[in-house]
C-alpha positions in Angstrom: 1.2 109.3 -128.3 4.0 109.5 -126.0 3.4 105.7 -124.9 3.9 104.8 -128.4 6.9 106.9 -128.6 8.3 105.3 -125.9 7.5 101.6 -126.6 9.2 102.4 -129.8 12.4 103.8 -128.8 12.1 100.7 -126.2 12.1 98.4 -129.2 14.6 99.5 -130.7 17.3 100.0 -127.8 16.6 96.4 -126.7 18.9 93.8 -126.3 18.9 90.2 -127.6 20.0 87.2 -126.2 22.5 84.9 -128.3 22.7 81.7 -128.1 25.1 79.4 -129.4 27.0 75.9 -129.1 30.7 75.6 -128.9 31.7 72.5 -130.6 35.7 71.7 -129.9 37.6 68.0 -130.7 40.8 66.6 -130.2 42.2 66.5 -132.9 40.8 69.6 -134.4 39.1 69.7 -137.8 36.8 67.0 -137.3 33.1 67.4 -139.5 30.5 68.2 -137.2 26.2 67.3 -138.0 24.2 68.5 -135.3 20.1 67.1 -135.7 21.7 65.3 -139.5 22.4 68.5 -140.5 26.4 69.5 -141.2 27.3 72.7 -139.1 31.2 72.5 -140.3 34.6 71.3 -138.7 35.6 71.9 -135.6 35.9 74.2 -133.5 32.9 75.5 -134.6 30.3 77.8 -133.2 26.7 77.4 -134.2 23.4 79.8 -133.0 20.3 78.0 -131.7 17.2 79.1 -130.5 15.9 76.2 -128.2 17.3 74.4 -125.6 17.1 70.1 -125.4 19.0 67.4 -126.5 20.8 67.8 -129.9 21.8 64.8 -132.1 25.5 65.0 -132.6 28.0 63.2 -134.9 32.0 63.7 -135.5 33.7 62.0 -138.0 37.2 62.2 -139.2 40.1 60.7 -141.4 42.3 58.1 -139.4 39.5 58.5 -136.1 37.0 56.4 -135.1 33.5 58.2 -135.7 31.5 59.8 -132.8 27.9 59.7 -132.6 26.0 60.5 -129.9 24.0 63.7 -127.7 24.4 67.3 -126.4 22.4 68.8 -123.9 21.9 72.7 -124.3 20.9 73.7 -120.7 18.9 77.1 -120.1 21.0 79.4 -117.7 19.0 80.8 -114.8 18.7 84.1 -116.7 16.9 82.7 -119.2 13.8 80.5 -118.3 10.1 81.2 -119.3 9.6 84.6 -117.5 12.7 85.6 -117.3 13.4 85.2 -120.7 11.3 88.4 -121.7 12.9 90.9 -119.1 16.3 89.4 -120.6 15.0 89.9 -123.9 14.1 93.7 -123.4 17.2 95.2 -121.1 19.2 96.8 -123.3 21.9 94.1 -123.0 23.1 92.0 -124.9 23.3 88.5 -123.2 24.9 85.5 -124.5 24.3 81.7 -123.7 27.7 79.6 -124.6 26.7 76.1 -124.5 30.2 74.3 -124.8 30.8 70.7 -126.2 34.2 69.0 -126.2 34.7 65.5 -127.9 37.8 63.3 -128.0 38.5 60.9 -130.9 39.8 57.8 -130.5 42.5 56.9 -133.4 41.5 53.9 -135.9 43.2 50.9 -135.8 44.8 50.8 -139.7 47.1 47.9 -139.1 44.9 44.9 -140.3 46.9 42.4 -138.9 47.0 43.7 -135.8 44.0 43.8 -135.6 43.4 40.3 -136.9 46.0 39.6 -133.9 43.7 40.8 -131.5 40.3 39.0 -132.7 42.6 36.0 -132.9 43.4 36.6 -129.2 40.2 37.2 -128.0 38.3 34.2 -129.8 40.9 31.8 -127.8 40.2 33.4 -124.8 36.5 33.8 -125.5 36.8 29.4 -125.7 39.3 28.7 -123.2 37.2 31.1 -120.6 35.9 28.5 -117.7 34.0 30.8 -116.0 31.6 30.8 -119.2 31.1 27.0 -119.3 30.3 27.7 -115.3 28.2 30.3 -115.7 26.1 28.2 -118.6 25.8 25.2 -116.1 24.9 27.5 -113.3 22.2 28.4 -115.5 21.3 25.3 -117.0 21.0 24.2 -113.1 18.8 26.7 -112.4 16.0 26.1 -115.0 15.7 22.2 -113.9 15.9 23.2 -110.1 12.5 22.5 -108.2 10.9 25.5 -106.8 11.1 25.7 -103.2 7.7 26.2 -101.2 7.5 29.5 -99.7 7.9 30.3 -96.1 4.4 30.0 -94.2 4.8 34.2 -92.9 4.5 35.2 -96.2 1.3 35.8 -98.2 1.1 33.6 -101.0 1.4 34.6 -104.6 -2.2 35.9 -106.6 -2.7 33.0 -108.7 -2.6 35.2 -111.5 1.3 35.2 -111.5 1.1 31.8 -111.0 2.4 29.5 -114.1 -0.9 27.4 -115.3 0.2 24.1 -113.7 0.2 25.7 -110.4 -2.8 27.7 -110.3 -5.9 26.3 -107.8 -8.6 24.7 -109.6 -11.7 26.5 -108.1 
C-alpha cells in the first residue's frame, strides 16, 4: 500500500519536459505553416512532441516567399532512455528549438525588372564561352575512343556498348 502511495505522489510531483520551436523573421510578422499547417506570424512559438525535419514556409506582403526545412534536434538530456528519468525528476525541462529566416524584399518595379531580363538575355547570346562549351561538347561525342593502356584490365563486356562486345 505504501508502494502505491508513493508511485502516486511520484506521479503527481513529476516534471514534464516542454518542447517547442522558436520561429523569428526579418522583417517581423511574416505567416508561418509548419508540416501545411498555419502556426501564426512571426515570432511565434509553437509546442511539438517529436523531433525530425519539419516542412516550413514564410510568406509575406512586399517579400519574396520562403519555403523550405527545420531540423528539431534532441538535446543530450533527452534521448530514448534518458527521456524517462527527464520525464519523472520533478523538473521542469524545456527544449527551445530556434529558427530564424531572412526575407528577401520583392522586386515591384516591373520595368526594372524587365531591365534586368533584357540584360541578361543579351548576355545569355553574346556569352562565347557557351558557343565553346557546346563545341567542346559536340567534339566530344564524334571523338574516337582511345584504346586503353595494356596494364589495365579490360572492361566486362557487359558495360561494353553492343558494337564493341566479343562475339563468342
Amino acid at each position: 500500500m505504501r508502494l502505491l502511495a508513493c508511485i502516486l505522489a511520484l506521479g503527481v510531483i513529476c516534471g514534464c519536459v516542454r518542447r517547442t520551436i522558436e520561429i523569428t523573421s526579418e522583417p517581423e510578422g511574416a505567416l508561418v505553416w509548419l508540416n501545411d499547417r498555419e502556426v501564426g506570424r512571426t515570432p511565434c512559438s509553437i509546442e511539438f512532441t517529436y523531433y525530425g525535419r519539419y516542412d516550413v514556409r514564410l510568406r509575406r506582403d512586399g517579400f519574396e516567399p520562403i519555403s523550405g526545412f527545420g531540423d528539431a534536434d534532441e538535446p543530450a538530456w533527452d534521448f530514448v532512455g534518458a527521456d524517462l528519468v527527464a520525464e519523472i525528476i520533478p523538473a521542469k525541462l524545456t527544449s527551445r528549438v530556434k529558427w530564424h529566416f531572412t526575407m528577401i524584399p520583392t522586386d515591384s518595379d516591373e520595368a526594372a525588372v524587365l531591365e534586368r531580363a533584357k540584360n541578361l538575355r543579351s548576355r545569355l547570346f553574346e556569352a562565347p564561352e557557351i558557343e565553346t562549351a557546346e563545341a567542346e561538347v559536340a567534339q566530344m561525342q564524334t571523338a574516337p575512343v582511345a584504346p586503353a593502356p595494356k596494364d589495365v584490365l579490360p572492361m566486362p563486356s557487359s558495360v561494353l556498348p553492343p558494337s564493341e562486345r566479343p562475339k563468342d
